[in-house]
C-alpha positions in Angstrom: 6.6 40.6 47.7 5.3 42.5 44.8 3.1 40.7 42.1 4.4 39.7 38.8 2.5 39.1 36.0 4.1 35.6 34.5 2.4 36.1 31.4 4.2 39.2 30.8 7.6 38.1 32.4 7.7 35.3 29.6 6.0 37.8 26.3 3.3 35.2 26.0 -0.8 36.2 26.1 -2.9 33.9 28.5 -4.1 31.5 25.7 -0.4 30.1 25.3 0.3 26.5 25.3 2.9 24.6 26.8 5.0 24.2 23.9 4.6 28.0 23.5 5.5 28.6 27.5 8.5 26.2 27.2 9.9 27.7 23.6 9.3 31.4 25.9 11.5 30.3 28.7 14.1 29.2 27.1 14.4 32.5 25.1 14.0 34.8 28.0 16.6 32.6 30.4 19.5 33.0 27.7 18.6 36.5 27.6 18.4 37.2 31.1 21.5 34.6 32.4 23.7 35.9 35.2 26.5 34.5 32.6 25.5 36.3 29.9 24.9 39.6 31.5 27.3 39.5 34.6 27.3 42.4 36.8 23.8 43.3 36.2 21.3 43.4 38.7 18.1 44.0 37.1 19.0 41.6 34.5 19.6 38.8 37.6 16.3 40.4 38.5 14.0 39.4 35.1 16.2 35.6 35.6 14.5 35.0 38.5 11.1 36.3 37.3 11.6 34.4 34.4 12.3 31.2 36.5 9.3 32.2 38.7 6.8 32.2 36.1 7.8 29.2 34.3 7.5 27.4 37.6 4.0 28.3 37.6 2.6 28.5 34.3 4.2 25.1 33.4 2.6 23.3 36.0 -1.4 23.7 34.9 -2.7 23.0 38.5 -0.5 26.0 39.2 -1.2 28.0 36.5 -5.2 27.2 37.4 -5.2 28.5 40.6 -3.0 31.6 39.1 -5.4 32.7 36.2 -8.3 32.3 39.3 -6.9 34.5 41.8 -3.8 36.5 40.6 -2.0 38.4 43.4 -3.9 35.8 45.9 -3.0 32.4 43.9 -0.4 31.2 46.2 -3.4 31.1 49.1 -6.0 29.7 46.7 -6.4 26.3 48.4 -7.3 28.1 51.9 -9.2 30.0 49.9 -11.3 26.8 48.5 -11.1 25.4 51.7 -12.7 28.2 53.7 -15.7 28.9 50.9 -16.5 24.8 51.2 -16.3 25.3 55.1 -19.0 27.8 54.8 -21.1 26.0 52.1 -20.9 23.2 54.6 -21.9 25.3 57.9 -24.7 26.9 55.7 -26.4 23.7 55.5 -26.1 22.6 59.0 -26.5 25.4 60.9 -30.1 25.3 61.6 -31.4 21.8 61.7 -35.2 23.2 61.4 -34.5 25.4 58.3 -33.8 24.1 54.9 -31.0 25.1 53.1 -31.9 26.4 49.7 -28.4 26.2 47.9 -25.6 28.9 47.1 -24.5 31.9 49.2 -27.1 35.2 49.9 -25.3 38.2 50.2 -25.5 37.9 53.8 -23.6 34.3 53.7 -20.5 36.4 51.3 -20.4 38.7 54.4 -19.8 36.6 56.6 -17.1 34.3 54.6 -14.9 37.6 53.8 -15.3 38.8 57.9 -14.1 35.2 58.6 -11.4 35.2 55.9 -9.9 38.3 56.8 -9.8 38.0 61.0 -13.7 39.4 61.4 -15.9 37.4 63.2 -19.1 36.0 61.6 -22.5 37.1 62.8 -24.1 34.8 60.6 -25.1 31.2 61.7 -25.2 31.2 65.1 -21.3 31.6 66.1 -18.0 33.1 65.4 -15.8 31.9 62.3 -12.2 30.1 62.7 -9.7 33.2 61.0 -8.0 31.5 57.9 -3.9 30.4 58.4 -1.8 31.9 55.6 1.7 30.8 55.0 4.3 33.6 55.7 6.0 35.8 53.2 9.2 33.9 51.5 13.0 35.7 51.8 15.3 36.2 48.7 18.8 36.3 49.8 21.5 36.6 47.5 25.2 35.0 48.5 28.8 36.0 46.5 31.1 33.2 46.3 34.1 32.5 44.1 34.2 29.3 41.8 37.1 27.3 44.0 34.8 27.8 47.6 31.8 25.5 45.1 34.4 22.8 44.3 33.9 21.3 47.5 30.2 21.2 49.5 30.9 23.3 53.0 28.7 25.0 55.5 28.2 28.2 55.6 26.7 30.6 57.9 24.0 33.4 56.9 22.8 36.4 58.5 18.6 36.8 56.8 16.3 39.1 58.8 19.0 39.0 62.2 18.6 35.7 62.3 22.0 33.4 61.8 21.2 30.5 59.4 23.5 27.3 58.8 23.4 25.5 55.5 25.3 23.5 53.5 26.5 24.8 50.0 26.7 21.8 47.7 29.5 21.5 45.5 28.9 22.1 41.8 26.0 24.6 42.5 25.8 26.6 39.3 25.6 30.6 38.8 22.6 32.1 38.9 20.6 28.6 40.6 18.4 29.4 43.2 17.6 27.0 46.3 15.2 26.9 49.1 15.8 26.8 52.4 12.0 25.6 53.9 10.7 27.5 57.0 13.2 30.2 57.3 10.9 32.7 55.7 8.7 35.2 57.6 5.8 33.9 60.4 2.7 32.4 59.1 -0.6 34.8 59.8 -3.1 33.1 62.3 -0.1 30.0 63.1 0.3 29.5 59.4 3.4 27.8 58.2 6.4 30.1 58.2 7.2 31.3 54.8 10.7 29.6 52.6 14.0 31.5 52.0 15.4 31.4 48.4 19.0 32.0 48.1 20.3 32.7 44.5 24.3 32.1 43.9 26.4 34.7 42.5 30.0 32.6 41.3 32.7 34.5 40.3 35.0 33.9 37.1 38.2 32.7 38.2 41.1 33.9 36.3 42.7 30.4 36.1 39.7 28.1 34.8 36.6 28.5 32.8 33.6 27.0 33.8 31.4 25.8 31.2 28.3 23.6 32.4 30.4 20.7 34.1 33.9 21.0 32.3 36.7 23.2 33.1 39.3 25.0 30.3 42.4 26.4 31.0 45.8 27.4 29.0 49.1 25.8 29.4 51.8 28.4 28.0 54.7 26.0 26.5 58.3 26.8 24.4 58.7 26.7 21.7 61.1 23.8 22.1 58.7 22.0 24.2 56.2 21.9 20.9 59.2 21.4 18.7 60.9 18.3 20.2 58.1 16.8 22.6 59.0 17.2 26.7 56.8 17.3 29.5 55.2 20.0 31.8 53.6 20.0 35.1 49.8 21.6 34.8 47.6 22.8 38.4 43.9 21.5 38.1 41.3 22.3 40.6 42.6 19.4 43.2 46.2 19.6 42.1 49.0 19.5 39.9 49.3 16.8 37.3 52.0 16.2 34.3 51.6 16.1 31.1 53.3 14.6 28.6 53.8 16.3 25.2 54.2 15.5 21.7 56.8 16.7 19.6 55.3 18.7 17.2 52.9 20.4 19.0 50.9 22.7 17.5 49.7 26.1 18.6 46.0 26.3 19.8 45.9 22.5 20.2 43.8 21.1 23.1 44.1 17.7 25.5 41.0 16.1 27.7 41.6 15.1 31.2 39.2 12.9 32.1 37.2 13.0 35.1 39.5 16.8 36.5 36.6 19.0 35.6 34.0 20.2 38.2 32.1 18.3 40.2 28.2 17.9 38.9 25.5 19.1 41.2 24.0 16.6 44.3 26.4 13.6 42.3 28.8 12.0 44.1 32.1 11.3 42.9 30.7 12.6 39.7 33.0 14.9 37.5 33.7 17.0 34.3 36.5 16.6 32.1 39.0 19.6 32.1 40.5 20.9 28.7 44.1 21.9 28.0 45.0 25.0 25.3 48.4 24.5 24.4 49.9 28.6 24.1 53.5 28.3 22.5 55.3 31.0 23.1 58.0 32.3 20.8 61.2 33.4 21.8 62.2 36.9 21.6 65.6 38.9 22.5 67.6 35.9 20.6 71.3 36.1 20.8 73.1 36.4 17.6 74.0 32.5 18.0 70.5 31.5 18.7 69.4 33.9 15.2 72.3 31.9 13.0 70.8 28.4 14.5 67.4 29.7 14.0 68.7 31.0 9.8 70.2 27.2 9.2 67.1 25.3 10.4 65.3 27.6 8.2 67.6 26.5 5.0 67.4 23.1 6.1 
């Protein structure tokens, strides 16, 4: 996977503190959202930078082990690990010589041979080869906004391999989730590498998702405003009536409680859905309907 330099990603210099990361984040992910630029790959592509590089530079262990190592911080603890192996074997491996403290030019040799698959010459025997984890997968899946109502399974072809995994319902746009182990093979039996898979939900033309809530428009008569009635309106699990006032206005709006979409990993859990009323006027009147219309009017 290429590097990417987080600082940049976010427009912040390397002195930045957290408030300053945070305030960055925020204005680059409303920039960059799937929602606000739909249809655009390489502004999908700076989202998950941008998600990537607050994940790491809000953490400060991570961000530590980043501003140390760059391109190489993901493998900085093997890294640590390895050098303190060597600082260890340095003092032990002659029991008649005393060890004097650091690494000698010699003693950097061998480390790097051992880090990178050589075998030490150094210290009287080879070195163990370091275990890296392998490279992670980024997978992107297309789904419509009705198949995340309800959590399914779902079968995935990444790298010819065929991966089952369960899509839970209310997963938003955009949201990325990891699937452990199903990434590349570790080097020297390191742990395999993750698979992220990033969702791309479609706009459905009957309901507006926004955050948890649903909005939709109910087209009613103009009688149906007028003198009250009731009408029968589809939700995302079914069809529900309504009752409505007389004197309706245009533009007005109803909550229904608990019909909205379902909130991610909460069970039972639920958005409200909100009703436009659209009143539609009558056109191509009859004369009779046009004389009614006159009299109401002088009335």
């Amino acid at each position: 996977m290429a590097f990417i330099d987080y600082y940049k990603a976010l427009g912040i210099n390397k002195n930045a503190t957290e408030k300053e990361i945070k305030t960055a984040y925020r204005k680059q992910a409303r920039k960059y959202h799937p929602d606000v630029n739909p249809n655009d790959k390489e502004a999908h592509k700076k989202f998950q930078e941008v998600n990537e590089a607050n994940e790491v530079l809000s953490d400060p262990d991570k961000r530590k082990k980043y501003d140390q190592y760059g391109t190489d911080w993901k493998h900085a603890d093997q890294f640590e690990q390895q050098a303190a192996q060597q600082q260890y074997n340095g003092r032990n491996y002659d029991s008649g010589r005393a060890y004097s403290g650091g690494f000698t030019e010699d003693d950097f040799s061998d480390f790097f041979n051992s880090m990178f698959g050589g075998q030490g010459g150094g210290f009287g025997g080879s070195r163990g080869q370091a275990r890296y984890k392998g490279q992670d997968f980024n997978a992107e899946l297309n789904l419509n906004l009705r198949d995340v109502y309800h959590s399914h399974k779902q079968t995935l072809t990444v790298n010819g391999k065929n991966i089952r995994i369960t899509i839970p319902a209310g997963i938003e746009n955009g949201q990325t989730i990891k699937i452990k182990g199903h990434g590349g093979a570790g080097v020297n039996n390191g742990p395999t590498g993750d698979l992220y898979i990033t969702f791309n939900i479609a706009n459905d033309p009957e309901f507006k998702r926004v955050g948890n809530d649903l909005y939709k428009t109910a087209h009613i008569d103009l009688y149906t405003a007028v003198l009250g009635g009731e009408i029968t309106v589809g939700t995302m699990d079914g069809r529900v009536k309504l009752k409505v006032p007389a004197g309706t206005q245009n533009g007005s709006k109803v909550k229904l409680k608990g019909k909205g979409f379902p909130k991610y990993k909460k069970e039972d859990e639920f958005g409200d859905l909100f009703i436009t009323y659209d009143v539609k006027i009558p056109t191509n009147l009859t004369d009779e309907q046009k004389r009614l219309f006159t009299e109401l009017a002088k009335s």
